[in-house]
C-alpha positions as a Python dict, from the first residue, in 0.01 Angstrom:
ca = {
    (1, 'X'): (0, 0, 0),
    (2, 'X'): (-77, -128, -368),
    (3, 'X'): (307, -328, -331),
    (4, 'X'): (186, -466, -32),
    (5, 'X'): (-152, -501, -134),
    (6, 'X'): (-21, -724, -429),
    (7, 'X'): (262, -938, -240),
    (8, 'X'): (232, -1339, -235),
    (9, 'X'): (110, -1332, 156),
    (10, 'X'): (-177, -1118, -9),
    (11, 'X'): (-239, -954, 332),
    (12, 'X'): (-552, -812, 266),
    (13, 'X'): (-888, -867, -28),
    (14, 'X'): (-1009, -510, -86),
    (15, 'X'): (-898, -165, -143),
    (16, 'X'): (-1141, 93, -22),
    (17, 'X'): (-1126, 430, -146),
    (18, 'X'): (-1394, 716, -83),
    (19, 'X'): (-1431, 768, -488),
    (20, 'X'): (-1232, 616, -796),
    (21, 'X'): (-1120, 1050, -841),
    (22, 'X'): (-915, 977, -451),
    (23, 'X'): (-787, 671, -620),
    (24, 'X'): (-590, 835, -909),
    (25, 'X'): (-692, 1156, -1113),
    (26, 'X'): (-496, 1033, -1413),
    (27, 'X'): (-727, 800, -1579),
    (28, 'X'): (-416, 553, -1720),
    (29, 'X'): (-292, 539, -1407),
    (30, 'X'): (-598, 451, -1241),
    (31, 'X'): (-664, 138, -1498),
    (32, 'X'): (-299, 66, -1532),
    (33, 'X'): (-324, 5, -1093),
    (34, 'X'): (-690, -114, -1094),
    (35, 'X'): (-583, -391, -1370),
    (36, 'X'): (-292, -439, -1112),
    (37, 'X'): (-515, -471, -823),
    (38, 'X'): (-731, -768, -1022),
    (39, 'X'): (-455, -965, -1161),
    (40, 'X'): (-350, -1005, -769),
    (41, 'X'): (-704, -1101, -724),
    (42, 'X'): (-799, -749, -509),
    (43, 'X'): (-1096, -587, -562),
    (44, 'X'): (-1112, -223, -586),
    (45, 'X'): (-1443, -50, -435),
    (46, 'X'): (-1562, 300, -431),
    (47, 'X'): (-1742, 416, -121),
    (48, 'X'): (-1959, 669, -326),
    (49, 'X'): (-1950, 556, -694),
    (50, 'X'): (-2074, 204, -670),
    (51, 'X'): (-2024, -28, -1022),
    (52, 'X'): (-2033, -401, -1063),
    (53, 'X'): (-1794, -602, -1221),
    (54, 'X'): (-1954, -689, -1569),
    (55, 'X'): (-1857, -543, -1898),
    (56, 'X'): (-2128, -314, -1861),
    (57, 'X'): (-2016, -187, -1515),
    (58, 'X'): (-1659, -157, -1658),
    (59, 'X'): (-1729, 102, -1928),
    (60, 'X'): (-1881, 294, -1678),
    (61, 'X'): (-1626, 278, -1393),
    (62, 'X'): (-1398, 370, -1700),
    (63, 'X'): (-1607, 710, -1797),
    (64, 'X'): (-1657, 784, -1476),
    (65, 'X'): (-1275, 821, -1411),
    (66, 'X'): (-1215, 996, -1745),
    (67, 'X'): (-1504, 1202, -1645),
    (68, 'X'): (-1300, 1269, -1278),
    (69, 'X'): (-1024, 1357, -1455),
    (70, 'X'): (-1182, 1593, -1665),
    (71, 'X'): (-1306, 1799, -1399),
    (72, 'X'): (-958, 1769, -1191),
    (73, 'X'): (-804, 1971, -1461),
    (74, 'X'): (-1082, 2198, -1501),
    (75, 'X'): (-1032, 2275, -1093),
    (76, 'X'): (-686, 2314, -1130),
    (77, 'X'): (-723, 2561, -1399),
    (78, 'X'): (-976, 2802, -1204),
    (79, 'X'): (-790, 2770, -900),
    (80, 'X'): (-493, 2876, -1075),
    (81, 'X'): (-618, 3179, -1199),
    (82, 'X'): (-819, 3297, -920),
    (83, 'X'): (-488, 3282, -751),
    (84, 'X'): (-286, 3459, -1041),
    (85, 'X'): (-573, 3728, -1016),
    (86, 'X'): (-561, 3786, -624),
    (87, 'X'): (-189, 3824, -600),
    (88, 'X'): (-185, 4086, -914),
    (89, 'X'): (-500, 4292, -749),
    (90, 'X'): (-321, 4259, -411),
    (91, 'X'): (22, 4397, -585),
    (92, 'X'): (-159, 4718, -734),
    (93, 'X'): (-360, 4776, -414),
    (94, 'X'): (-54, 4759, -207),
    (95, 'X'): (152, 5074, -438),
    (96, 'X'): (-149, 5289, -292),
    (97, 'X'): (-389, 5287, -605),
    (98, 'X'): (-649, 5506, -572),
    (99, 'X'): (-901, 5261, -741),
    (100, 'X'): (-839, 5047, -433),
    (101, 'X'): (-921, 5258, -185),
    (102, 'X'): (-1171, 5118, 76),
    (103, 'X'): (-1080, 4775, -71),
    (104, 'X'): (-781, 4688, 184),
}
């Protein structure tokens, strides 16, 4: 879409995402394509994290997405263990553990 978004016939003005996080989680991409975006004269707008266009509106857009990304990784890494945790309580339950009874 961003190829197409960027070709000479310029087939469309705006890219609309639902937050800048949906856009990219990695914050270099996310400037690297939103610089992308504005040199082909697109605009990129957030549905729920609305920002101007000034300097001031910039730095923010920019914490905002470092700020995203931050919290993507965070996720990741309490999703990941949850997950480690389940399977390992689900592989002592399973050999008949008498701790587990009543649990499965």
């Amino acid at each position: 879409m961003i190829d197409l978004a960027c070709e000479p016939s310029h087939p469309f003005d705006v890219i609309i995402t639902h937050s800048f996080s949906r856009f990219f989680r990695d914050s270099m991409l996310f400037e690297i394509y939103a610089r992308r975006l504005k040199k082909a004269g697109l605009d990129l707008v957030s549905m729920t994290q609305e920002v101007g266009d000034d300097p001031t509106s910039q730095l923010i857009r920019k914490v905002v997405v470092l700020f995203d990304e931050y919290s993507s990784q965070e996720n990741a890494k309490h999703r990941s263990g949850f997950t480690a945790g389940r399977h390992s309580s689900e592989s002592r339950c399973s050999k008949g553990n008498s701790a587990c009874r009543g649990t499965n």
